[in-house]
N, CA, C and O atoms as CSV, one atom per row, in Angstrom:
chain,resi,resn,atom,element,x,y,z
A,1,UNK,N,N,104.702,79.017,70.657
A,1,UNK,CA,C,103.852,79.189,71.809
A,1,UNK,C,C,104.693,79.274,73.086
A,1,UNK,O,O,104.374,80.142,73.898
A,2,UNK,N,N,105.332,78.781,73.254
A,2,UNK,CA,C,106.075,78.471,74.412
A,2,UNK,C,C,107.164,79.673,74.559
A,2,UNK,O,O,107.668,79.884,75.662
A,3,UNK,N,N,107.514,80.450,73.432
A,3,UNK,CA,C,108.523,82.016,73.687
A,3,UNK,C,C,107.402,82.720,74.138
A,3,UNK,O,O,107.804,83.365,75.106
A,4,UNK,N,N,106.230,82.943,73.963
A,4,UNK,CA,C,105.035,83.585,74.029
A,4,UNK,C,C,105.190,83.516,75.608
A,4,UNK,O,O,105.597,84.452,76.296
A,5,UNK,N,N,104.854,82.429,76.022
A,5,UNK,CA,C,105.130,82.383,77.551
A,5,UNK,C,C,106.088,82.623,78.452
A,5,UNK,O,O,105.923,83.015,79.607
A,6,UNK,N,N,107.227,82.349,77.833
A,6,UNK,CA,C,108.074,82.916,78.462
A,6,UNK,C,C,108.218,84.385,78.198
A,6,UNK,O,O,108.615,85.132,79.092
A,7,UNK,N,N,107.852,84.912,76.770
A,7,UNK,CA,C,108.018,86.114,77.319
A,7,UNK,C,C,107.128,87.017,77.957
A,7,UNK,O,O,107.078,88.231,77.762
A,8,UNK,N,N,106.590,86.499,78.553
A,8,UNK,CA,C,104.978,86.408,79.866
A,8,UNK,C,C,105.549,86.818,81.139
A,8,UNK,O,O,105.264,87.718,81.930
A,9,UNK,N,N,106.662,85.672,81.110
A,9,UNK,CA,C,106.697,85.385,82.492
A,9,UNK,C,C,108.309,86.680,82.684
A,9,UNK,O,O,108.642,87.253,83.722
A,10,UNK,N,N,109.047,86.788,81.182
A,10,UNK,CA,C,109.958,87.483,81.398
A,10,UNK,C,C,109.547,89.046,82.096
A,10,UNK,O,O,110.109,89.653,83.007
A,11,UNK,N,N,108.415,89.391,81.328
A,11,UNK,CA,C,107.641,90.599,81.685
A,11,UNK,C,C,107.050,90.939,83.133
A,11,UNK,O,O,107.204,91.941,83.833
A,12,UNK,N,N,106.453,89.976,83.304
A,12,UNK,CA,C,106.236,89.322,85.298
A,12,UNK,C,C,107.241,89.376,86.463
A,12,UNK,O,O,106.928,89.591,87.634
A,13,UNK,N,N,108.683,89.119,85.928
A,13,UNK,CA,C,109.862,88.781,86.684
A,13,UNK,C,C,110.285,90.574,86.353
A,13,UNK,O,O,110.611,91.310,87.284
A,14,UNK,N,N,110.214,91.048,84.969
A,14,UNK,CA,C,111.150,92.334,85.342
A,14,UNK,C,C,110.389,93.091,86.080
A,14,UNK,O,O,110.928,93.791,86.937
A,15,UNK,N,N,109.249,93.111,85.942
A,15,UNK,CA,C,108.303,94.227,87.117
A,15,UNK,C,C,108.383,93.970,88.193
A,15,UNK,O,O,108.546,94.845,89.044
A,16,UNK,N,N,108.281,92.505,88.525
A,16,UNK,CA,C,108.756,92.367,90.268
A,16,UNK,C,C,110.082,92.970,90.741
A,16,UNK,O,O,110.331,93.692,91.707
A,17,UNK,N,N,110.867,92.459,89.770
A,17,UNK,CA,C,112.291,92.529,90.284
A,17,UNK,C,C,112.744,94.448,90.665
A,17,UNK,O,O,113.521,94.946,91.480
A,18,UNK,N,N,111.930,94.982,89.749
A,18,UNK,CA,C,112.007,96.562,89.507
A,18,UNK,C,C,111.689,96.974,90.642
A,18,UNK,O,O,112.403,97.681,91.353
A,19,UNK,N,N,110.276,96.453,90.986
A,19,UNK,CA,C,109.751,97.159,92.044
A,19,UNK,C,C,110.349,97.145,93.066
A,19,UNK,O,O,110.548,98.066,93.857
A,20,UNK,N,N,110.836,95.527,93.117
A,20,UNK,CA,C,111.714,95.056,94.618
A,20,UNK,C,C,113.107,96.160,94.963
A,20,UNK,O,O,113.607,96.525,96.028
A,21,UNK,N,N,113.370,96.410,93.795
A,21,UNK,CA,C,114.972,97.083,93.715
A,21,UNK,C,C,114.434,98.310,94.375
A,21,UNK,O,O,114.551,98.632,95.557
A,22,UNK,N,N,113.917,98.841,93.556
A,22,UNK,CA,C,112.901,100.457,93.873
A,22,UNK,C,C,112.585,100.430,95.710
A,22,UNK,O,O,112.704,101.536,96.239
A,23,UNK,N,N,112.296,99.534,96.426
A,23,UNK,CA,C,111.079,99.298,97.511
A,23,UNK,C,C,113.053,98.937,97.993
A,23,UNK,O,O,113.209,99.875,98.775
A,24,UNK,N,N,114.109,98.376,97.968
A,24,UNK,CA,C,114.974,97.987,98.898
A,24,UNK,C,C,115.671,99.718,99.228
A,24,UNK,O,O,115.749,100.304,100.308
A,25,UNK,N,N,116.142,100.229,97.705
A,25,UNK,CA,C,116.488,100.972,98.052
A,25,UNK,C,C,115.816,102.707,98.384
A,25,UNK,O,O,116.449,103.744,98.580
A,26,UNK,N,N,114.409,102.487,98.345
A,26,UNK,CA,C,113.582,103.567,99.389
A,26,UNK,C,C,113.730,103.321,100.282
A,26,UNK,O,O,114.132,104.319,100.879
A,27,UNK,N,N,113.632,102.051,101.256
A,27,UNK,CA,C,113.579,101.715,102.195
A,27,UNK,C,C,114.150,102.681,103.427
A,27,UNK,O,O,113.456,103.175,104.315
A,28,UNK,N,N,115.224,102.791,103.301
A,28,UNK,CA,C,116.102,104.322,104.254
A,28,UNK,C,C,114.897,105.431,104.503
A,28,UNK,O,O,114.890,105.925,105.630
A,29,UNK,N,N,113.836,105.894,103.540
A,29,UNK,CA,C,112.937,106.455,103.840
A,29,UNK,C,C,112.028,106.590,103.888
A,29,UNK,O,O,111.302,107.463,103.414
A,30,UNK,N,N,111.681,104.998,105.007
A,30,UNK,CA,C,110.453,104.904,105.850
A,30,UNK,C,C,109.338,104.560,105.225
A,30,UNK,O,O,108.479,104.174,106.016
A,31,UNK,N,N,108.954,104.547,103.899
A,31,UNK,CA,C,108.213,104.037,102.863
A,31,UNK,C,C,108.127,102.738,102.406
A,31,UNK,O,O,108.953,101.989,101.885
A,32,UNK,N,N,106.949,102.618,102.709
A,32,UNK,CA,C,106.284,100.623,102.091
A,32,UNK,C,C,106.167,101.626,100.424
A,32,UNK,O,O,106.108,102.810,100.094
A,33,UNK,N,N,106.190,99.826,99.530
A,33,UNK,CA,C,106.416,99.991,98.651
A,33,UNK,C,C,105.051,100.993,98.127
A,33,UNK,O,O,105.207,102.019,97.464
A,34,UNK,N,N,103.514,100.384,98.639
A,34,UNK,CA,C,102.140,100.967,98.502
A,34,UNK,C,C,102.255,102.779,98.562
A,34,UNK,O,O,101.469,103.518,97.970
A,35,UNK,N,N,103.266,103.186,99.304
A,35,UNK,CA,C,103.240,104.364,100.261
A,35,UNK,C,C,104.148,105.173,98.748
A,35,UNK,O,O,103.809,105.828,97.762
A,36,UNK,N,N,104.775,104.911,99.034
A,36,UNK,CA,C,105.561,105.897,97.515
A,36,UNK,C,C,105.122,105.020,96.300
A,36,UNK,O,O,106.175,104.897,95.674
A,37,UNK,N,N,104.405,104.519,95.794
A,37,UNK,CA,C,103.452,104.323,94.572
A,37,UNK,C,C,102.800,105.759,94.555
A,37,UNK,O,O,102.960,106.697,93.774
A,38,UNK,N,N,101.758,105.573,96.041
A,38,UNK,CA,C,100.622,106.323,95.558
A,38,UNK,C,C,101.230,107.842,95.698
A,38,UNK,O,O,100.441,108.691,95.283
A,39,UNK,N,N,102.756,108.473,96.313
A,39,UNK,CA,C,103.721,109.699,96.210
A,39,UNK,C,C,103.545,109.669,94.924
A,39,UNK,O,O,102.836,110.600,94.542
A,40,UNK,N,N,104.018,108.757,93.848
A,40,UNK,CA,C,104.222,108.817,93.193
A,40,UNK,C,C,103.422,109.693,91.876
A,40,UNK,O,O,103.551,110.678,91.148
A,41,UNK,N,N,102.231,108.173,92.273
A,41,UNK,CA,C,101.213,109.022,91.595
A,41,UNK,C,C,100.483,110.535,91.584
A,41,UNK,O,O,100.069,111.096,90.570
A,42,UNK,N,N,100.429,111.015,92.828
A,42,UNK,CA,C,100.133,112.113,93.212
A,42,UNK,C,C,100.890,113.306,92.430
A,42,UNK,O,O,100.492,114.326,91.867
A,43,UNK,N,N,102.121,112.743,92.637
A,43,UNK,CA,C,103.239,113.937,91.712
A,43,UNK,C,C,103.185,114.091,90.874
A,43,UNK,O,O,103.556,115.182,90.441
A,44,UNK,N,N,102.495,112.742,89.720
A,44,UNK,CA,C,102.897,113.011,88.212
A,44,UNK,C,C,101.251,113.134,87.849
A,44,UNK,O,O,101.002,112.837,86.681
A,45,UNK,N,N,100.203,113.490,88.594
A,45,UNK,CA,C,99.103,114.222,88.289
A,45,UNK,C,C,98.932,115.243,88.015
A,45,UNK,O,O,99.347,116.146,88.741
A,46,UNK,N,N,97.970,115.600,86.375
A,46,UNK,CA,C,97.981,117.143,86.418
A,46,UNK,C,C,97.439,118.144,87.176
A,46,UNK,O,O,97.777,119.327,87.222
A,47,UNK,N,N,96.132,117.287,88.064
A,47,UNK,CA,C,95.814,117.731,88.934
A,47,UNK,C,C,95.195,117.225,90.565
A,47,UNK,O,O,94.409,116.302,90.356
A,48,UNK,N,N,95.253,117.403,91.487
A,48,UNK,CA,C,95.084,117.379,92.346
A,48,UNK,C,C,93.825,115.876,92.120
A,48,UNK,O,O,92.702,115.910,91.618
A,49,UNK,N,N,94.392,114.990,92.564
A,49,UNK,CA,C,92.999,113.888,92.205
A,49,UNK,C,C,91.692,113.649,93.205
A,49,UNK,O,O,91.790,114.090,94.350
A,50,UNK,N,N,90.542,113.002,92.832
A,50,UNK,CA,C,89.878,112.565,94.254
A,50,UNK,C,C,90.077,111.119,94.825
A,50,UNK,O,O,90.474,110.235,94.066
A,51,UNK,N,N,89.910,110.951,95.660
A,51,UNK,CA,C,90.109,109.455,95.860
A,51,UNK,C,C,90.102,108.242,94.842
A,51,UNK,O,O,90.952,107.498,94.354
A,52,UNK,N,N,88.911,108.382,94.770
A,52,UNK,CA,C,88.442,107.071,93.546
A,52,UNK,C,C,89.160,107.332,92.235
A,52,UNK,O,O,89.377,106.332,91.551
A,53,UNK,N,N,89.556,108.483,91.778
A,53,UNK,CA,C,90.464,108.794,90.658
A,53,UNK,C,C,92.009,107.999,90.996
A,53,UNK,O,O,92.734,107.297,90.292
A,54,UNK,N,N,92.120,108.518,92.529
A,54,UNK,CA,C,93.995,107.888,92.800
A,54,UNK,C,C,93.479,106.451,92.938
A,54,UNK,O,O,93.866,105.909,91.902
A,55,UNK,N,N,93.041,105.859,93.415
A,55,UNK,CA,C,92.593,104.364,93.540
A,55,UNK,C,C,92.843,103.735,91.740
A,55,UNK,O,O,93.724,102.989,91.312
A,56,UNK,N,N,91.609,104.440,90.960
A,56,UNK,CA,C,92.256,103.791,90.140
A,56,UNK,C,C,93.629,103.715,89.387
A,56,UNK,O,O,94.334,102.737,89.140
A,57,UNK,N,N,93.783,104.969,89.114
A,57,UNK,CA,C,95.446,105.347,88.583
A,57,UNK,C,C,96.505,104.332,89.370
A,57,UNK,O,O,97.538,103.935,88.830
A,58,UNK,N,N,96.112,103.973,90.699
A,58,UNK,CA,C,97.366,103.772,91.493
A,58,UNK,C,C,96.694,101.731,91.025
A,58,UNK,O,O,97.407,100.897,90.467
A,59,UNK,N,N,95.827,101.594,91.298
A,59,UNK,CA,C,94.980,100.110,90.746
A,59,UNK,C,C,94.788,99.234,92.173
A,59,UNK,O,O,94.955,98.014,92.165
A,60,UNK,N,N,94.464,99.879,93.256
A,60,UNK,CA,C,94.009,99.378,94.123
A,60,UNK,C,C,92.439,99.686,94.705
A,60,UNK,O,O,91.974,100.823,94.631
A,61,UNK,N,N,91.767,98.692,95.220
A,61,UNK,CA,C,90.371,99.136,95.729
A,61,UNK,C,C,90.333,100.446,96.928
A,61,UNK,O,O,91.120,100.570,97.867
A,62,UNK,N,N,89.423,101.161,96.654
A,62,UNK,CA,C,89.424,102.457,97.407
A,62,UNK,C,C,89.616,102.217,98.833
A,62,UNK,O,O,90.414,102.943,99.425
A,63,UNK,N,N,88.770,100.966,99.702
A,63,UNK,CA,C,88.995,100.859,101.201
A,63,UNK,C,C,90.401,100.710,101.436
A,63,UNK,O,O,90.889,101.265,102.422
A,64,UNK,N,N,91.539,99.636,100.203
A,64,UNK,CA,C,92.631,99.819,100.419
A,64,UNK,C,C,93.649,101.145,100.734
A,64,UNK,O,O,94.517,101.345,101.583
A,65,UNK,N,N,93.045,102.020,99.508
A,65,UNK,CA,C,93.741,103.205,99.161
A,65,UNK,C,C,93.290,103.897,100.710
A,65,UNK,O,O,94.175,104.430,101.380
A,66,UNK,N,N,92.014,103.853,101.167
A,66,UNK,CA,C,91.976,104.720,102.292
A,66,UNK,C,C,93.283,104.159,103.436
A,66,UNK,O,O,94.412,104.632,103.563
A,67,UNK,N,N,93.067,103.764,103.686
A,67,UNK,CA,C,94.325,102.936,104.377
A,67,UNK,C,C,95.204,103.755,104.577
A,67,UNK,O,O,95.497,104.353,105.613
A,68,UNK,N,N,95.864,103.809,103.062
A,68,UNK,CA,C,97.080,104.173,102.856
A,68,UNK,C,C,97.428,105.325,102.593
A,68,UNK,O,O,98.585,105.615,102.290
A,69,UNK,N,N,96.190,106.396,102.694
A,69,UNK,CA,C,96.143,107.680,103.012
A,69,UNK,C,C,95.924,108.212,104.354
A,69,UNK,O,O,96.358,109.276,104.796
A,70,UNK,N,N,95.135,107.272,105.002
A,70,UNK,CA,C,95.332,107.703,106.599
A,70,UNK,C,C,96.586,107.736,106.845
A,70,UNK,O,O,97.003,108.852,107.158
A,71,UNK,N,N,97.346,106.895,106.812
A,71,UNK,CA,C,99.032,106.455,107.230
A,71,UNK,C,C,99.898,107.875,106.569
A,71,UNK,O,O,100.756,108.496,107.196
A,72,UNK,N,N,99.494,108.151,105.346
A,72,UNK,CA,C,100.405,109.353,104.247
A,72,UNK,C,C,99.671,110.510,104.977
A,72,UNK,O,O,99.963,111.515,104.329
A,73,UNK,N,N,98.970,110.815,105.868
A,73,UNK,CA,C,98.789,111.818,106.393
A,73,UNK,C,C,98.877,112.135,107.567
A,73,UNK,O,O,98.797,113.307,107.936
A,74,UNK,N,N,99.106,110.880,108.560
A,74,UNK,CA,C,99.146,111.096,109.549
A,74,UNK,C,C,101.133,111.137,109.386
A,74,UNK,O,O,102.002,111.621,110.112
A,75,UNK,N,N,101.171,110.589,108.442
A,75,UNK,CA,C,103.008,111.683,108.002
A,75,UNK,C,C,103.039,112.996,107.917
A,75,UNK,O,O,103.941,113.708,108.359
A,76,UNK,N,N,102.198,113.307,107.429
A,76,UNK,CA,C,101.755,114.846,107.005
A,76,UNK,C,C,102.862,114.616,105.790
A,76,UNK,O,O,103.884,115.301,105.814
A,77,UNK,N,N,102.726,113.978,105.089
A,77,UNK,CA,C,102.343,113.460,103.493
A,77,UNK,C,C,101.393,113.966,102.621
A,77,UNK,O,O,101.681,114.711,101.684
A,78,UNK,N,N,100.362,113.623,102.866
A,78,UNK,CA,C,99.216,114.599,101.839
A,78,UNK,C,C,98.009,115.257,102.637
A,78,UNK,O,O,98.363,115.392,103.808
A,79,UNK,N,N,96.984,115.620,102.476
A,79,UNK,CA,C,95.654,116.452,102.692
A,79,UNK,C,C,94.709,115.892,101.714
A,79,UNK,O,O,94.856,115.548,100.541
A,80,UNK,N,N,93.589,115.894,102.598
A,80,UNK,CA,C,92.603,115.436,101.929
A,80,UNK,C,C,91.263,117.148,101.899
A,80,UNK,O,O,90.539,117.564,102.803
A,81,UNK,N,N,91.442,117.615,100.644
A,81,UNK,CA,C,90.781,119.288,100.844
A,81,UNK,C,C,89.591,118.997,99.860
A,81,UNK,O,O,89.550,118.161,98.957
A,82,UNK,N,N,88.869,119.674,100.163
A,82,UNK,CA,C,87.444,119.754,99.830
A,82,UNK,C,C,87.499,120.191,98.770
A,82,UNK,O,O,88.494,120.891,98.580
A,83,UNK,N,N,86.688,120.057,97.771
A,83,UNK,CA,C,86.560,120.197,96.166
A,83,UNK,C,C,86.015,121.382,96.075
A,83,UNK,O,O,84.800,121.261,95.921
A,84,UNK,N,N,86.448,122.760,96.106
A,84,UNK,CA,C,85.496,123.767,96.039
A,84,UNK,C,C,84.239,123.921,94.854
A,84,UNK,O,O,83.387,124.809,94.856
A,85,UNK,N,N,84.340,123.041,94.058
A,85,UNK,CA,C,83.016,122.462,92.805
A,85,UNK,C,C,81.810,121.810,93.155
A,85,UNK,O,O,80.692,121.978,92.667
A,86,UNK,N,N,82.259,120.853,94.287
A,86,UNK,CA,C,81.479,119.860,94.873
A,86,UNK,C,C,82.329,119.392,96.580
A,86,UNK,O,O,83.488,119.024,96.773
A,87,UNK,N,N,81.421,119.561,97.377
A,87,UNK,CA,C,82.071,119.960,98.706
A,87,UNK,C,C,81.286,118.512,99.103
A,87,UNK,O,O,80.660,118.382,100.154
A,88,UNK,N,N,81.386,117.754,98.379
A,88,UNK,CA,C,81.142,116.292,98.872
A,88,UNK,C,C,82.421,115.086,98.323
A,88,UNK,O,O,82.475,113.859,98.406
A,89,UNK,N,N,83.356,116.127,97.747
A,89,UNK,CA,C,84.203,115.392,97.178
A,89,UNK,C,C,85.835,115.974,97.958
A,89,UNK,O,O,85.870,117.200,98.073
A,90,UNK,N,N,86.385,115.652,98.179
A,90,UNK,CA,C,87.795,115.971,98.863
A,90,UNK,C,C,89.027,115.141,97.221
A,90,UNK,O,O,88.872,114.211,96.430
A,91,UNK,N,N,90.157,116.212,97.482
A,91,UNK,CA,C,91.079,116.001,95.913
A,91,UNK,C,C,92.075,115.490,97.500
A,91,UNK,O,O,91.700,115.737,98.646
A,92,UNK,N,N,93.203,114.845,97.172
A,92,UNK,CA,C,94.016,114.330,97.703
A,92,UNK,C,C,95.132,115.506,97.425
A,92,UNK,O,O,95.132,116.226,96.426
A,93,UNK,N,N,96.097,115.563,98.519
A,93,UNK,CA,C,96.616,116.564,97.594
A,93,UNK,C,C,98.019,117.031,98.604
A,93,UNK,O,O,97.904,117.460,99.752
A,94,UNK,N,N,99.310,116.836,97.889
A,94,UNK,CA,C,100.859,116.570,98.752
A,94,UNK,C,C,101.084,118.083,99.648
A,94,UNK,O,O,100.861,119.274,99.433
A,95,UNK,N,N,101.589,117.358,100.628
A,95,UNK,CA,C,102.184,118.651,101.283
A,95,UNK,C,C,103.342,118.704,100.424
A,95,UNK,O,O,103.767,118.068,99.459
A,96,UNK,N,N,103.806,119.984,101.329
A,96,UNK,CA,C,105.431,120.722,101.305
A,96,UNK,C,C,106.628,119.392,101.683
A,96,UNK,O,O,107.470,118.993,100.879
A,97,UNK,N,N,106.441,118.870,103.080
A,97,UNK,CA,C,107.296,117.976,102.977
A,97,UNK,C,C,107.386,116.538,102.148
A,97,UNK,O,O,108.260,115.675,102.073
A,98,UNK,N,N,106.101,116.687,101.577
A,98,UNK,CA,C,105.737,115.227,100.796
A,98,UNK,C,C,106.991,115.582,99.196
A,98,UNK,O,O,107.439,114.688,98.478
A,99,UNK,N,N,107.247,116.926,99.050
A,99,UNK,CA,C,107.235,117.098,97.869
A,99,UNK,C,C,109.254,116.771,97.804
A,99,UNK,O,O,109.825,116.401,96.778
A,100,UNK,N,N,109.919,117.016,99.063
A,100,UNK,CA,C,111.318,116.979,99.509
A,100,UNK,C,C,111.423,115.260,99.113
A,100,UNK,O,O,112.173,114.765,98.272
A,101,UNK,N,N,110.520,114.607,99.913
A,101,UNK,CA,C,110.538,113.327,100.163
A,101,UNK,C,C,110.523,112.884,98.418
A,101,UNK,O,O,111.396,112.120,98.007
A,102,UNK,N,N,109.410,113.463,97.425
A,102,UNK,CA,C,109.307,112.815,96.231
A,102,UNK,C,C,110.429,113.281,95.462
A,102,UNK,O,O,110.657,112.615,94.452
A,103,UNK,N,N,111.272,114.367,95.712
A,103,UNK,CA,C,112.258,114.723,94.897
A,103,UNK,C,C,113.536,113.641,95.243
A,103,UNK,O,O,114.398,113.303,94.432
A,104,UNK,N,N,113.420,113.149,96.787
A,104,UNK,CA,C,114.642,111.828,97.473
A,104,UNK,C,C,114.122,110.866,95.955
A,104,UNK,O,O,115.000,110.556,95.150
A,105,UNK,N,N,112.729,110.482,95.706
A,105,UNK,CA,C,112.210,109.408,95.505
A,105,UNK,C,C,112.733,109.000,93.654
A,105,UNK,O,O,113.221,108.021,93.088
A,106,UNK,N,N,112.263,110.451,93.224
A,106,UNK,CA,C,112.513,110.488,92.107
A,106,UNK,C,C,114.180,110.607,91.694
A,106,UNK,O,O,114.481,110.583,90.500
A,107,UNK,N,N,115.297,110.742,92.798
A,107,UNK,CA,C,116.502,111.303,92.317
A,107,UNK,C,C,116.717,109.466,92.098
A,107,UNK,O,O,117.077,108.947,91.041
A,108,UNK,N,N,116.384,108.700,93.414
A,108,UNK,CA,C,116.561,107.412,93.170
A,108,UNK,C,C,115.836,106.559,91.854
A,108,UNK,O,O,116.496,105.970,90.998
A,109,UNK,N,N,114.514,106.616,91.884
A,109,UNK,CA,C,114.111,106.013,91.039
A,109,UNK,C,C,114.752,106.168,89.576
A,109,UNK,O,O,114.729,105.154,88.879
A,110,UNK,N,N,115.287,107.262,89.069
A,110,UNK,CA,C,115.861,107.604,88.102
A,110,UNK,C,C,117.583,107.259,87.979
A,110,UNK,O,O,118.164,107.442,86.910
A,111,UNK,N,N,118.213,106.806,89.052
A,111,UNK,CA,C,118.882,106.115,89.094
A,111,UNK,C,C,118.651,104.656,88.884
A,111,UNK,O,O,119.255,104.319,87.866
A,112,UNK,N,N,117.975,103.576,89.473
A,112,UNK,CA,C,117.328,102.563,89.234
A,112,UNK,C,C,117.114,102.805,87.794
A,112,UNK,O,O,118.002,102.170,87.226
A,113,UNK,N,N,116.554,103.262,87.128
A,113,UNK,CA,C,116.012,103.157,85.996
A,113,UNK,C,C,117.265,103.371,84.669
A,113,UNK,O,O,117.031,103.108,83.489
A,114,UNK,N,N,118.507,103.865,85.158
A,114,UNK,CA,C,119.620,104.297,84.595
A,114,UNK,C,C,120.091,102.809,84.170
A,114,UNK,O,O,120.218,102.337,83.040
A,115,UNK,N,N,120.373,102.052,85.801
A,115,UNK,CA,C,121.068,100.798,85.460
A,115,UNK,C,C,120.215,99.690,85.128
A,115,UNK,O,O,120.550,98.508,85.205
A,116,UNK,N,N,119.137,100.110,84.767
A,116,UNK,CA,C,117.818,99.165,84.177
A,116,UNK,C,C,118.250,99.468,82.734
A,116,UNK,O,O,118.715,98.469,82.186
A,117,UNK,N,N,118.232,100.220,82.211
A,117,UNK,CA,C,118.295,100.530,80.855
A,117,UNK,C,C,119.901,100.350,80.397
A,117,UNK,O,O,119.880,100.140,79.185
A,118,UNK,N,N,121.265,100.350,80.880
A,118,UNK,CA,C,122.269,100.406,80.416
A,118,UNK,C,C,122.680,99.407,79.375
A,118,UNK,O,O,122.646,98.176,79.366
A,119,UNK,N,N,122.985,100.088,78.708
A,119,UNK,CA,C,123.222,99.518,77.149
A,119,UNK,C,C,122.148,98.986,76.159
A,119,UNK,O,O,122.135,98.148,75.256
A,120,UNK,N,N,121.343,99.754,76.667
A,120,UNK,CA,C,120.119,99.365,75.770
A,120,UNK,C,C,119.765,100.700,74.994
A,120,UNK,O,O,119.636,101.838,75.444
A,121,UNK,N,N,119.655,100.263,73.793
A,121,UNK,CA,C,119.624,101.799,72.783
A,121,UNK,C,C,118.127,102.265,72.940
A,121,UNK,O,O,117.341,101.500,73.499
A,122,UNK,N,N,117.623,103.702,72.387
A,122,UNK,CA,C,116.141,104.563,72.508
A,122,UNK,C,C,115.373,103.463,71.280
A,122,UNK,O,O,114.170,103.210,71.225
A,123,UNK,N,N,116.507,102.900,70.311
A,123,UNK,CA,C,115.466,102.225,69.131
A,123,UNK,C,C,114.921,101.032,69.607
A,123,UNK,O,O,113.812,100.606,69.285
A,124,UNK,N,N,115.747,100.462,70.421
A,124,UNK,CA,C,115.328,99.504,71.392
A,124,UNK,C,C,114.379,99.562,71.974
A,124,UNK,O,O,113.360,98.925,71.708
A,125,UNK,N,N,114.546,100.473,73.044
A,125,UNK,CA,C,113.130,100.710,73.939
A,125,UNK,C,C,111.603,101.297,73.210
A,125,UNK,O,O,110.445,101.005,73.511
A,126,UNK,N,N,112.056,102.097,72.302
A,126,UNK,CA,C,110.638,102.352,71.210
A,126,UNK,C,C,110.209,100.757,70.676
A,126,UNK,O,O,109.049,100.384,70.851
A,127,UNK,N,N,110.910,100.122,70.218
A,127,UNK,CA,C,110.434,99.011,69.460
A,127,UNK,C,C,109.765,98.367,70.781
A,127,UNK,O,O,108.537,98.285,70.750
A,128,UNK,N,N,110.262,98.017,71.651
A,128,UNK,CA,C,109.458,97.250,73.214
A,128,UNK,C,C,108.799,97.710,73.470
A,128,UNK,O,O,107.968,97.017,74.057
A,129,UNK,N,N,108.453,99.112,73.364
A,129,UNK,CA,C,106.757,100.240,73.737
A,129,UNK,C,C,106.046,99.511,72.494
A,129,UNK,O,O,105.298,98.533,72.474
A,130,UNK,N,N,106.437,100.160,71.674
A,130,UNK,CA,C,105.304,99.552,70.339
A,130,UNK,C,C,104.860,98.103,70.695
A,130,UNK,O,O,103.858,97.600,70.187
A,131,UNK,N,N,105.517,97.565,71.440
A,131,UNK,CA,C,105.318,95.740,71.144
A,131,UNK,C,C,104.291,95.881,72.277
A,131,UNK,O,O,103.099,95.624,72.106
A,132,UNK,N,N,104.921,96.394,73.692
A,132,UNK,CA,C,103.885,96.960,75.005
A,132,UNK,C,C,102.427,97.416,74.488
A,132,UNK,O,O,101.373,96.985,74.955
A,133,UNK,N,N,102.541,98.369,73.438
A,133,UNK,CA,C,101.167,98.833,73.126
A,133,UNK,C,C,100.203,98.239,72.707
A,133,UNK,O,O,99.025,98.346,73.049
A,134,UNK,N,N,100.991,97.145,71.430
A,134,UNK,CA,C,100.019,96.328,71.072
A,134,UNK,C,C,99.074,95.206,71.403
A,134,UNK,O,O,97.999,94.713,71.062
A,135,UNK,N,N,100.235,95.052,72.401
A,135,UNK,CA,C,99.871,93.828,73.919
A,135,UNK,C,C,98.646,94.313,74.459
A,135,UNK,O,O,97.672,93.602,74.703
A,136,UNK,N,N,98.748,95.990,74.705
A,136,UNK,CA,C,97.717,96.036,76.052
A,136,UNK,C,C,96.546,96.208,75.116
A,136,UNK,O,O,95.476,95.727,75.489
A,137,UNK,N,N,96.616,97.043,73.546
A,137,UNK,CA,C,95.507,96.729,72.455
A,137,UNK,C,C,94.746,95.889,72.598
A,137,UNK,O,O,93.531,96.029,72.740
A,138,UNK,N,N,95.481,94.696,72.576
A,138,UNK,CA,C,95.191,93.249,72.467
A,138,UNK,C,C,94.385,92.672,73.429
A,138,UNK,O,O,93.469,91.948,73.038
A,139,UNK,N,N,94.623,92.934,75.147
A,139,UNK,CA,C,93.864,92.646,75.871
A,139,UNK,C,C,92.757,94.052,76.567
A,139,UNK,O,O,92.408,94.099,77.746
A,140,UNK,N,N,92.477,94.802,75.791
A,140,UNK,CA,C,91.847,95.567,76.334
A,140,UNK,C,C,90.342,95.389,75.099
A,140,UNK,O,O,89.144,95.553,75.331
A,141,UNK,N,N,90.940,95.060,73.994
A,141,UNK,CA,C,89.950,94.372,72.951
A,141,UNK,C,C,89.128,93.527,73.442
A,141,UNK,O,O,87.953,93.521,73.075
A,142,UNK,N,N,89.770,92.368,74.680
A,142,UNK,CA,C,88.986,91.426,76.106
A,142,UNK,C,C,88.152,92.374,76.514
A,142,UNK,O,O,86.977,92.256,76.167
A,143,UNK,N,N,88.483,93.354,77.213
A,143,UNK,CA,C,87.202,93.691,77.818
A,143,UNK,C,C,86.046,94.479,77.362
A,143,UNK,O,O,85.024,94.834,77.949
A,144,UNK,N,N,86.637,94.732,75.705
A,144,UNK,CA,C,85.309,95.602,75.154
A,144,UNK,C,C,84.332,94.642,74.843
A,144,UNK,O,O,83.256,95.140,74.509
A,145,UNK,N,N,84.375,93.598,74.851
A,145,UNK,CA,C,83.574,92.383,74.166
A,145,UNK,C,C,82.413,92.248,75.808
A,145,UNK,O,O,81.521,91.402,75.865
C-alpha cells in the first residue's frame, strides 16, 4: 500500500516539476504557464475548436478559459471566428504570429522532453503508458458508476 502512494505522489511531483521546467524556460516569451497550454492545445487540434471544446481539452472552467483568450488575443495570438454551420458559435482559432511563437514553443518543449526521457528505453516508456492506461481505466470506471 504504501509504494501505491508513493507512486501517487511520484506521478504528482513529475508533472509539477515538468510543467515548472516547461513555464521557467518559456518564460523569455512572455507566456504564463495557462497561456501556452491553451497555444498548445490549439496546435495539436484537428480542428479549429469552440470554446467549451478548448475549455475542456485544456481542463479549465470556460469563464477561466475566457480570460485567457481575451489576453491571447489582445496578443493577436488567436481569433475568435464565427462557425459558418452555426453563427452562434465562434471556433477559436491561431493567428500567423501565434504559429512562429508555437514553433519557439514546441522546439523547446521537445528539448525538455529529450532530457526528461534520457536513458530511458521506448520499452520502458510503453510499459509506463500501459501502466498510465490502466490507471486512468481504473478511475474513469469511478465515474461511470
Amino acid at each position: 500500500m504504501y509504494e501505491q502512494h508513493r507512486f501517487g505522489m511520484q506521478v504528482t511531483h513529475l508533472s509539477r516539476a515538468w510543467r515548472a521546467e516547461l513555464d521557467r524556460r518559456l518564460a523569455d516569451l512572455g507566456l504564463s504557464q495557462a497561456r501556452w497550454l491553451v497555444l498548445l492545445h490549439l496546435a495539436r487540434a484537428a480542428e479549429p475548436p469552440t470554446q467549451g471544446e478548448l475549455a475542456n481539452s485544456v481542463g479549465v472552467e470556460n469563464p477561466t478559459l475566457a480570460r485567457l483568450l481575451d489576453a491571447l488575443a489582445a496578443q493577436d495570438l488567436i481569433e475568435r471566428q464565427i462557425d459558418p454551420d452555426d453563427r452562434r458559435v465562434k471556433k477559436i482559432v491561431l493567428t500567423d504570429p501565434a504559429l512562429n511563437l508555437i514553433a519557439q514553443i514546441e522546439k523547446i518543449a521537445t528539448q525538455v522532453r529529450g532530457e526528461i526521457f534520457a536513458g530511458i528505453s521506448e520499452d520502458d516508456i510503453e510499459r509506463c503508458q500501459a501502466i498510465h492506461v490502466r490507471m486512468l481505466a481504473n478511475l474513469e470506471k469511478n465515474y461511470e458508476t
